[in-house]
C-alpha positions as CSV (number, residue, x, y, z in Angstrom):
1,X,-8.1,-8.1,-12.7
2,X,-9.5,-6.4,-9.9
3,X,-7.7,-6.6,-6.0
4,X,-9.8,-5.5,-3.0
5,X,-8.2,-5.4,0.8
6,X,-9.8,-4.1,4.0
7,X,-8.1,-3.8,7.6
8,X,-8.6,-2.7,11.0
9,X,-6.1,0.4,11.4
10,X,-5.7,0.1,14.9
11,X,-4.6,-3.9,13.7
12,X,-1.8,-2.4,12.0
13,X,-0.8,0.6,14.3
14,X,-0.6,-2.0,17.3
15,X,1.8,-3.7,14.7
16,X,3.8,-0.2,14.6
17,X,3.6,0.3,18.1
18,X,5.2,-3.1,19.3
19,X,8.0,-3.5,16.6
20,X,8.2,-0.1,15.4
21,X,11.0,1.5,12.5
22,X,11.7,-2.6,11.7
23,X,7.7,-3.1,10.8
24,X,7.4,0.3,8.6
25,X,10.9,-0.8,6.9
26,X,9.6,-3.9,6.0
27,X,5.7,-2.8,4.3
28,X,7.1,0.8,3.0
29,X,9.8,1.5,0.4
30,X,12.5,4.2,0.7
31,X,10.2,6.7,-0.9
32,X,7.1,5.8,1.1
33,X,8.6,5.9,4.4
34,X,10.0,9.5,3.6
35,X,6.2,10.0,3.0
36,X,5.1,8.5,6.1
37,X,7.3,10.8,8.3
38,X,6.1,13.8,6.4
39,X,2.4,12.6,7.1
40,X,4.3,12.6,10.8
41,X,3.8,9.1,11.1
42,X,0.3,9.1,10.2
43,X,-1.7,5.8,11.2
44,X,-3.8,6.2,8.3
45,X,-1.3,6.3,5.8
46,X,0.6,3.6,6.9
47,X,-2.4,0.9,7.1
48,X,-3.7,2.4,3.6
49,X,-0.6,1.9,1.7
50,X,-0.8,-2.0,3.8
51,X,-4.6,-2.1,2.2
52,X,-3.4,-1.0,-1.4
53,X,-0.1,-3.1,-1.5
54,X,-2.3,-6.3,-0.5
55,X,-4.9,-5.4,-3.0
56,X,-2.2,-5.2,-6.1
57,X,-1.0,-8.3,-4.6
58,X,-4.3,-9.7,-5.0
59,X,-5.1,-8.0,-8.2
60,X,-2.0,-9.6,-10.0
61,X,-2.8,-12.9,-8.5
62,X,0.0,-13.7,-6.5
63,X,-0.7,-12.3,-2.9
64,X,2.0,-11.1,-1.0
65,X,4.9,-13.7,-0.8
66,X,5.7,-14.1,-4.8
67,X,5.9,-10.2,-4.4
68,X,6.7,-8.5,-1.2
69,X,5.3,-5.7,0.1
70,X,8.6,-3.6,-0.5
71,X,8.6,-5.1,-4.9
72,X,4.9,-2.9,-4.6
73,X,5.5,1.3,-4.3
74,X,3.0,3.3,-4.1
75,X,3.8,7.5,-4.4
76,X,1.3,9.9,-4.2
77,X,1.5,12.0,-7.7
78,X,1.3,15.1,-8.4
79,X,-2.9,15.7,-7.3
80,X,-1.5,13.2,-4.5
81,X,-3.3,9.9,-6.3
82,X,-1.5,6.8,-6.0
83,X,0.8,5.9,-8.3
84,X,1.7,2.3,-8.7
85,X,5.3,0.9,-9.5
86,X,6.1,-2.7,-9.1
87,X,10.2,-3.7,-8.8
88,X,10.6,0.5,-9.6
89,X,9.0,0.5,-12.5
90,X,5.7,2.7,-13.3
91,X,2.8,0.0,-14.1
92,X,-1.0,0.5,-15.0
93,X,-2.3,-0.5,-11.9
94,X,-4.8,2.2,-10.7
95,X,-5.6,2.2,-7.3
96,X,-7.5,4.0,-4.5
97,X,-7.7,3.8,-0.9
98,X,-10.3,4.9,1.4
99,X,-9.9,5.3,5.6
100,X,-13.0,5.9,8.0
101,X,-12.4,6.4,11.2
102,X,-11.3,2.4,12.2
103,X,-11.0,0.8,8.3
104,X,-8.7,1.3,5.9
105,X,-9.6,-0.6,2.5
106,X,-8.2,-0.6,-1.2
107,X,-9.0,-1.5,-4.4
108,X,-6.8,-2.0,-7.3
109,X,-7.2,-2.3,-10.9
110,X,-4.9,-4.0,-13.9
111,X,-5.3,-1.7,-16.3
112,X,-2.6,-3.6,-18.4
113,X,-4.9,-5.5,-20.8
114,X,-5.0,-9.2,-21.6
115,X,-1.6,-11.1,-19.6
């Protein structure tokens, strides 16, 4: 299964900028917001990880709702590629995200074989 997403980052920073710490909580995990505060609170990051978790969402055919955006981490590895884990544990979901200057967008890939 394939899993595409595209947003406006300014969509999502406005989202950040009006409910703040309670809006990051709720799209990033533990391990991502460490990230994103590292990144120092980098707009890009934030609405590319929002991009790649709705595109796994999409990809495993359940949107976000059945799986919330918190059940979907993805860390950056060791060359910094994303690494997909779904309720903590490391799936074959391959993903990449790209930003211009006013899009963020992902794509995702079940790599799993036949379900």
């Amino acid at each position: 299964m394939i899993g595409c997403d595209i947003i406006e980052i300014d969509r999502i920073w406005k989202s950040y900028e009006k409910f703040g710490y309670s809006f990051v909580k709720r799209i990033l995990s533990d391990n991502e917001y460490e990230e994103f505060i590292k990144r120092k609170k980098s707009k890009f990051f934030l609405s590319g990880r929002f991009a790649a978790k709705e595109a796994v969402a999409k990809c495993l055919k359940t949107g976000i709702g059945s799986v919330g955006f918190r059940d979907i981490e993805i860390i950056s590895g060791q060359r910094g590629e994303p690494v997909v884990y779904l309720n903590r544990k490391k799936v074959a979901i391959e993903v990449t995200i790209s930003h211009s200057k006013n899009i963020a967008m992902a794509v995702a890939f079940d790599n799993r074989g036949d379900k």
